[in-house]
MDAnalysis code that builds the backbone (N, CA, C; Angstrom):
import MDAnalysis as mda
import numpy as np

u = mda.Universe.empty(192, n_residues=64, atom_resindex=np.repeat(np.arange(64), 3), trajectory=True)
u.add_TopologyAttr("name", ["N", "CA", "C"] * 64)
u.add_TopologyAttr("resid", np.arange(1, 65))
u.add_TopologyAttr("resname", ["UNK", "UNK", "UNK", "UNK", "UNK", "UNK", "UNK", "UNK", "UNK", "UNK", "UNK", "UNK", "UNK", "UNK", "UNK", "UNK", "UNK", "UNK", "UNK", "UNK", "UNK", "UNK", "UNK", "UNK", "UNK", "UNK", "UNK", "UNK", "UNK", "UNK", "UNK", "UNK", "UNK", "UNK", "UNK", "UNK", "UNK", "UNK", "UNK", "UNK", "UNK", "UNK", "UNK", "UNK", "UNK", "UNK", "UNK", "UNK", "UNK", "UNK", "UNK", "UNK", "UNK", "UNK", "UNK", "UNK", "UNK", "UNK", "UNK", "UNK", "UNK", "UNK", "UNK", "UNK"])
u.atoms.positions = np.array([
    [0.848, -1.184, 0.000],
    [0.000, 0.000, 0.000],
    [0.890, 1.242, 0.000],
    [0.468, 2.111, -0.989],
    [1.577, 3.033, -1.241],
    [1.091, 4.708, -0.068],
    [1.921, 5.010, 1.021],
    [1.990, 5.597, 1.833],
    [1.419, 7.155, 1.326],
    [0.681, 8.034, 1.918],
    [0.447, 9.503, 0.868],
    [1.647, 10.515, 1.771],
    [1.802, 11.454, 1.233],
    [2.576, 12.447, 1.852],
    [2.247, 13.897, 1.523],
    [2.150, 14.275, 2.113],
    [1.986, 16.260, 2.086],
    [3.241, 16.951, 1.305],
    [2.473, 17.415, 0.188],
    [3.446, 17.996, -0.566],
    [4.238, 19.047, -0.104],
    [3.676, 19.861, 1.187],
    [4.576, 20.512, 1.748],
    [5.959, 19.697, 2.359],
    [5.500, 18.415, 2.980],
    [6.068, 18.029, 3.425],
    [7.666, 16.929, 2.580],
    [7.093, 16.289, 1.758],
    [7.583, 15.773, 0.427],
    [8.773, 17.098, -0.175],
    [8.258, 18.274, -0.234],
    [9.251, 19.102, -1.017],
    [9.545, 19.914, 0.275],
    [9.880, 20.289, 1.093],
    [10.203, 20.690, 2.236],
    [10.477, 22.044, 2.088],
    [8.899, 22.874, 1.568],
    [8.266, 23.928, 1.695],
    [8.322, 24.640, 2.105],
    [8.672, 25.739, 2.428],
    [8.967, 26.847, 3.926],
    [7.977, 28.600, 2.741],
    [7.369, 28.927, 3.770],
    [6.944, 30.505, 3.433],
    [7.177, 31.274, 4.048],
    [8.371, 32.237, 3.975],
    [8.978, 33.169, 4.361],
    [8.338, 34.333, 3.960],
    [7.382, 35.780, 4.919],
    [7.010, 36.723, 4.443],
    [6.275, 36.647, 3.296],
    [5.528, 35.641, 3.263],
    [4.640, 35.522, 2.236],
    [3.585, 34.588, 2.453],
    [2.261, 34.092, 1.672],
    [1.559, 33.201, 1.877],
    [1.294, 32.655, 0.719],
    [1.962, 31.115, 0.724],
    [1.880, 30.343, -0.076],
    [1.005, 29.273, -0.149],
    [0.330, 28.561, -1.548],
    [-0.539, 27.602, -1.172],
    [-0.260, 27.018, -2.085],
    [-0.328, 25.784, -1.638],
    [-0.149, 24.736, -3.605],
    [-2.086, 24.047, -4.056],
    [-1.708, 23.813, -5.054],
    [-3.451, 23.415, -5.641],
    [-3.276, 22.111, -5.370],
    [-2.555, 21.343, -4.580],
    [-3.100, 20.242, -4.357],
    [-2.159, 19.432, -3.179],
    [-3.186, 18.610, -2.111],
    [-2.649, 18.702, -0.902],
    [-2.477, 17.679, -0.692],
    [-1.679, 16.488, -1.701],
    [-1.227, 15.035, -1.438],
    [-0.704, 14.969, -2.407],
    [0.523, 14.047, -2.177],
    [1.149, 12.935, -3.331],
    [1.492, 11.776, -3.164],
    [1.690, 10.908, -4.238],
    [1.865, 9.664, -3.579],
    [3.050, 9.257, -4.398],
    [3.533, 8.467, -4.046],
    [4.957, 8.061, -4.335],
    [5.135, 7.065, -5.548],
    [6.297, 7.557, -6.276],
    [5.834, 6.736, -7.908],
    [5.226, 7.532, -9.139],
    [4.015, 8.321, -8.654],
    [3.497, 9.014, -9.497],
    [3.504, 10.730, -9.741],
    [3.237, 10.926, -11.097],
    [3.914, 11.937, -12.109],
    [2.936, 13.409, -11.170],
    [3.337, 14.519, -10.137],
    [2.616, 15.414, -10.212],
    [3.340, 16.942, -10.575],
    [1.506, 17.744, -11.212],
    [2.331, 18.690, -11.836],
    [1.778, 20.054, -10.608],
    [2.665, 20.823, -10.071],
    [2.240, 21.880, -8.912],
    [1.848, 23.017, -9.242],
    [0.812, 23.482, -8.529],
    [1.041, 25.250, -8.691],
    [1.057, 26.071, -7.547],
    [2.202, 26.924, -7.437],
    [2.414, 27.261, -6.154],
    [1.552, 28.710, -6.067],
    [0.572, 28.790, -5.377],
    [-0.240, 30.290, -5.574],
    [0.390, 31.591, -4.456],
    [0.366, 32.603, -4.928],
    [1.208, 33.933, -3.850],
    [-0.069, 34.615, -3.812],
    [-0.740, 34.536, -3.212],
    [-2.011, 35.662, -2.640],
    [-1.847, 36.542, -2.451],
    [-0.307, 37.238, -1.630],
    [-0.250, 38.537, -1.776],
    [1.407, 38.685, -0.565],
    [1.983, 39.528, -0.435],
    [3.253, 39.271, 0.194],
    [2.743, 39.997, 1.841],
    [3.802, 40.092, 2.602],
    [3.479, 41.208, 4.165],
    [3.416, 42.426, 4.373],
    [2.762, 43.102, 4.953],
    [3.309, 44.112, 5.163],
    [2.909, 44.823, 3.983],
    [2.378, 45.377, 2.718],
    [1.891, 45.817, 2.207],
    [3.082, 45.260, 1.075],
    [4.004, 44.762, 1.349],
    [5.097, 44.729, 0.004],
    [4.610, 43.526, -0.352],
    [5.030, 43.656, -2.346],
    [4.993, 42.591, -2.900],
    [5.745, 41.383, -2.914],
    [5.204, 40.120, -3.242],
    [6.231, 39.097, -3.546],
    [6.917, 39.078, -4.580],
    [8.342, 39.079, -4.814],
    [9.210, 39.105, -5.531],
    [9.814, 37.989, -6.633],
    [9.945, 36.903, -5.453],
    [10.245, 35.175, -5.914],
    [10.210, 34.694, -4.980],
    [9.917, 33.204, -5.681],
    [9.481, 32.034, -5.026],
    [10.376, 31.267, -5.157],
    [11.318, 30.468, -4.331],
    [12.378, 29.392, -4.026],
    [11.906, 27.728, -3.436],
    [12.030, 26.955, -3.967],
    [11.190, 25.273, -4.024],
    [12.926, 24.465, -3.836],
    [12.811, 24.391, -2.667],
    [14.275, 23.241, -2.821],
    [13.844, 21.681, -2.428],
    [13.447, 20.858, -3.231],
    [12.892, 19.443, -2.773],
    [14.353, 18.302, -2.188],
    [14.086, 18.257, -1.293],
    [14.909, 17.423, -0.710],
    [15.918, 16.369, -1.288],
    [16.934, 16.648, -0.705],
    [18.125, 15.343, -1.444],
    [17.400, 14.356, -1.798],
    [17.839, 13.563, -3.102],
    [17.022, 12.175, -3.573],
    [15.738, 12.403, -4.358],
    [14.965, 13.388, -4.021],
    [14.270, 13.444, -5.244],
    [14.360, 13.527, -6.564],
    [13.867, 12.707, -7.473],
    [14.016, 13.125, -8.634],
    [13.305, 14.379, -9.045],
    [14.074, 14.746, -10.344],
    [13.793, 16.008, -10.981],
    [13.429, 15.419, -12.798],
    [12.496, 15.263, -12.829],
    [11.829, 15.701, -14.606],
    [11.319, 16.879, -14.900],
    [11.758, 17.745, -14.490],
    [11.420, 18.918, -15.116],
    [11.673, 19.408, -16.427],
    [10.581, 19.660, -17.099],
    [10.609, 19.733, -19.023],
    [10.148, 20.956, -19.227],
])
């Protein structure tokens, strides 16, 4: 039985001065997902600038 995991948790997510949300709140292991990371709006009246995604040692990367 293939275990689910929190994609926050899976890509080891952090939101710094900002509020981030992804469109979808599981993955499962093995299979192909595609993300969207949403910025609602930054702190403090300032905008968000960029967004930084570092997925943990060992993950693969297919990014096309």
């Amino acid at each position: 039985m293939k275990k689910c995991f929190t994609l926050l948790a899976m890509l080891g997510v952090t939101a710094a001065q900002a509020h981030v949300t992804l469109d979808q709140a599981t993955a499962y292991p093995g299979t192909y997902q595609k993300l969207a990371f949403r910025v609602g709006h930054g702190c403090d009246g300032q905008a968000t600038t960029g967004l930084t995604v570092t997925p943990p040692a060992g993950t693969p990367n297919h990014a096309h």
